[in-house]
C-alpha positions, 0 to 999 in steps of 0.5 A, spaced: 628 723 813 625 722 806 618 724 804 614 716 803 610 716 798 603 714 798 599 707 797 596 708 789 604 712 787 601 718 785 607 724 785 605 731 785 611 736 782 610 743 780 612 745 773 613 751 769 609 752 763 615 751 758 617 745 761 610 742 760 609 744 753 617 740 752 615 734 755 608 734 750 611 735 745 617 731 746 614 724 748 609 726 741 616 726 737 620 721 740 615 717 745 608 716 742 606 710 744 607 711 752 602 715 756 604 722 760 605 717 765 609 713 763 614 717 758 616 722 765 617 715 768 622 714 762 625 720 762 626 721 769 630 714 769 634 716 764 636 723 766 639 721 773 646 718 771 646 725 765 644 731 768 647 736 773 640 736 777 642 729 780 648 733 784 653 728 787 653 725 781 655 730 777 661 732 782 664 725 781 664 726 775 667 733 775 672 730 780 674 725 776 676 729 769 679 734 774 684 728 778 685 725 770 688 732 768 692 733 774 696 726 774 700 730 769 702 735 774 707 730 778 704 733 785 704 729 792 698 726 793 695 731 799 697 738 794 693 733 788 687 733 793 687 740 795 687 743 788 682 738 786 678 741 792 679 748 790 676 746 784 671 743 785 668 747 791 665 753 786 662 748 782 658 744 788 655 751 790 653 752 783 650 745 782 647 746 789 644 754 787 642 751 780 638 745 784 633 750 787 633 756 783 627 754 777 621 758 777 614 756 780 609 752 776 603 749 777 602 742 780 602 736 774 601 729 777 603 721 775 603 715 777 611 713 779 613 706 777 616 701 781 623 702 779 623 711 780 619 709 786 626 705 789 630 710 786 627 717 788 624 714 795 631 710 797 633 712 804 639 713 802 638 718 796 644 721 796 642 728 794 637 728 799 639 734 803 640 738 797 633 738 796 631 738 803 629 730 803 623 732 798 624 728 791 619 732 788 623 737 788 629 733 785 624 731 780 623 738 778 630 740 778 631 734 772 626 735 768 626 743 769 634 742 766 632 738 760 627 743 759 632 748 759 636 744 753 635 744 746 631 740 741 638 736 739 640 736 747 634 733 749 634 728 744 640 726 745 639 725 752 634 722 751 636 716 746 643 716 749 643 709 750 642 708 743 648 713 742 652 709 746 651 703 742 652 706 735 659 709 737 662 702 741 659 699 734 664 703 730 669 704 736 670 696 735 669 694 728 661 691 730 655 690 727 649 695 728 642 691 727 637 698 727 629 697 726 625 701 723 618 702 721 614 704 716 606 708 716 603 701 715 607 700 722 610 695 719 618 693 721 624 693 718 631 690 721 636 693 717 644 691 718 650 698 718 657 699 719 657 706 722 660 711 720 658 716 725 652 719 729 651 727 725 647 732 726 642 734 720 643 741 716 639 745 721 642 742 727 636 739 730 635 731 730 641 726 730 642 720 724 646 714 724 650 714 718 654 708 715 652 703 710 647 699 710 643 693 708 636 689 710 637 684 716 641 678 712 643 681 707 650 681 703 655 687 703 655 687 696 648 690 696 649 695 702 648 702 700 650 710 704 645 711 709 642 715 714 637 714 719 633 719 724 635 717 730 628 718 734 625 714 729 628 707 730 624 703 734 630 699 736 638 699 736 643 694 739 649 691 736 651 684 733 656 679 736 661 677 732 660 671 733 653 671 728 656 677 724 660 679 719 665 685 721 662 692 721 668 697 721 669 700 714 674 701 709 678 708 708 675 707 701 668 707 704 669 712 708 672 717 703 666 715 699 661 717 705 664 723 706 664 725 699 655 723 699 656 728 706 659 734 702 654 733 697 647 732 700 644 734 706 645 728 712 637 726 713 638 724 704 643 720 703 640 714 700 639 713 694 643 717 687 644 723 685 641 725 679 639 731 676 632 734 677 631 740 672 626 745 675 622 752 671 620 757 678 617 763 676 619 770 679 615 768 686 618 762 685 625 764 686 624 768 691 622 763 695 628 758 693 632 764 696 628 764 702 627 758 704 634 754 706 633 748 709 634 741 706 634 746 699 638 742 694 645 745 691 644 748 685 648 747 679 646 752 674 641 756 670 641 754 662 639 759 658 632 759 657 632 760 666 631 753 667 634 751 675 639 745 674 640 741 680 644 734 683 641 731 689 637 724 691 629 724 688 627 724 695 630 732 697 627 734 690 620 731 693 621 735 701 624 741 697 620 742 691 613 739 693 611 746 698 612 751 692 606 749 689 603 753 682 611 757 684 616 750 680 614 746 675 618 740 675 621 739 668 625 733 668 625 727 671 617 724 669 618 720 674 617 727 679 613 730 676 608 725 675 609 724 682 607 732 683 601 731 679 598 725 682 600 728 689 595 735 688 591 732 684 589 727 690 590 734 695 585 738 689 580 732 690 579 732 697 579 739 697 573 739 692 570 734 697 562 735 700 562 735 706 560 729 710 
């Protein structure tokens, strides 16, 4: 029999010190705006359907790539059956002795909402004797395994809904409507034809990637674009009944493709130009260190000046920690920008304490 729950929904599962330090740092980078409540809540929800934890669920999906391989085999349905048993067998007893095996913790408590009240506390729970008809137990086995994955991993399973959608979008040739939002937490609806959901350099975060306009806008005012997945604010995909076609040209794709080679995926908006950059000897030493979201360089002129082709925004990320190490040559528009920036960081610096 299921434990019940009590009256005021407060549910007490036991976590190890990792995870806690995930699921922190993770609702501040993909979920600030619900409390620790409500982000648990939100992801409890969304892993059911994903991960191994949820254990008749993730045999189900084994069985049915295991019977789709097998098709092939011309075997009699019986022989099809035990094979297929065969396989699944020591996957069941993995899942089952992976359900169990996460280290102890300490006590975190959360108000659980109605929906994972239905779906945690259901009679019927289907992986009930798996965990010994304890749903706190299955709640700690689901957010232990997310725990376990890596920063792509999670944000992924997290944003899987939105992931979903971007892909039927290309698959089908539609239109994706994305919202963003600025520091001024004003909100910008934008229309893209996708090309694909990529990795950044460092292989931490996801970007939709594809040609993109502000909502209503016309196709000849699309640019390459590229927007960081955990940041966008919605996602959904435009019926073609309201919409112009969102499928791209093998031209298009070739020339995104081409942007992909040449500039990092978290810069592809805007144009290239070139950037020319003086680093003093310590300077050169850290352009050698420090790789991510470094520019290409073309080459260095003969009076040592560093040549470089990338979009204003990666010169600014790249450049702007190096401080008094890089002076920025050409163009006047960033180095006016690196002036006014320390400029106003030397200000408030030499500011009186209040």
């Amino acid at each position: 029999m299921v434990q019940e729950l009590n009256t005021e929904h407060k549910q007490r599962i036991n976590l190890t010190s990792h995870a806690r330090d995930i699921l922190r740092n993770d609702r501040e980078m993909f979920a600030p705006h619900l409390t620790s409540s409500g982000f648990i809540n939100e992801l409890l929800a969304r892993l059911v359907p994903q991960e191994e934890a949820s254990i008749t669920e993730a045999i189900n999906k084994r069985r049915q790539y295991i019977m789709l391989r097998l098709e092939k085999k011309n075997f009699t349905e019986q022989t099809t059956e035990e094979v297929c048993s065969a396989f699944l067998e020591p996957y069941r007893e993995s899942l089952k002795e992976k359900a169990v095996s996460w280290p102890k913790g300490t006590s975190v408590i959360f108000r659980l909402n109605n929906q994972n009240t239905e779906l945690f506390y259901d009679p019927n729970w289907p992986d009930a004797a798996y965990y010994g008809h304890k749903p706190s137990k299955y709640m700690k086995a689901l957010l232990e395994e997310y725990a376990s994955h890596n920063l792509y991993e999670r944000e992924g399973l997290f944003f899987h809904e939105w992931i979903t959608l971007a892909e039927a979008a290309r698959n089908t040739g539609k239109l994706l409507r994305i919202v963003t939002m600025n520091r001024k937490e004003e909100r910008y609806g934008w229309d893209l034809r996708v090309y694909g959901i990529l990795p950044n350099e460092a292989g931490l975060f996801h970007y939709i990637v594809g040609r993109s306009v502000r909502s209503g806008g016309l196709k000849s005012e699309e640019s390459i674009s590229s927007f960081r997945l955990s940041r966008l604010k919605d996602v959904r995909i435009m019926s073609s009944e309201y919409s112009r076609s969102g499928s791209l040209s093998k031209a298009e794709t070739r020339e995104i493709e081409d942007r992909i080679e040449n500039n990092q995926i978290q810069f592809l908006v805007g144009e290239n130009e070139e950037f020319i950059i003086a680093l003093t000897k310590e300077g050169r030493q850290f352009y050698r260190q420090i790789q991510y979201m470094r520019p290409p360089l073309s080459y260095i002129d003969d009076d040592g000046y560093y040549h470089f082709n990338c979009t204003f925004y990666q010169a600014f990320q790249y450049f702007y920690r190096f401080g008094e190490r890089a002076k920025i040559i050409k163009p006047e528009l960033l180095k006016n920008r690196f002036l006014d920036e320390y400029r106003r960081a030397f200000e408030h610096y030499n500011k009186p304490e209040e």
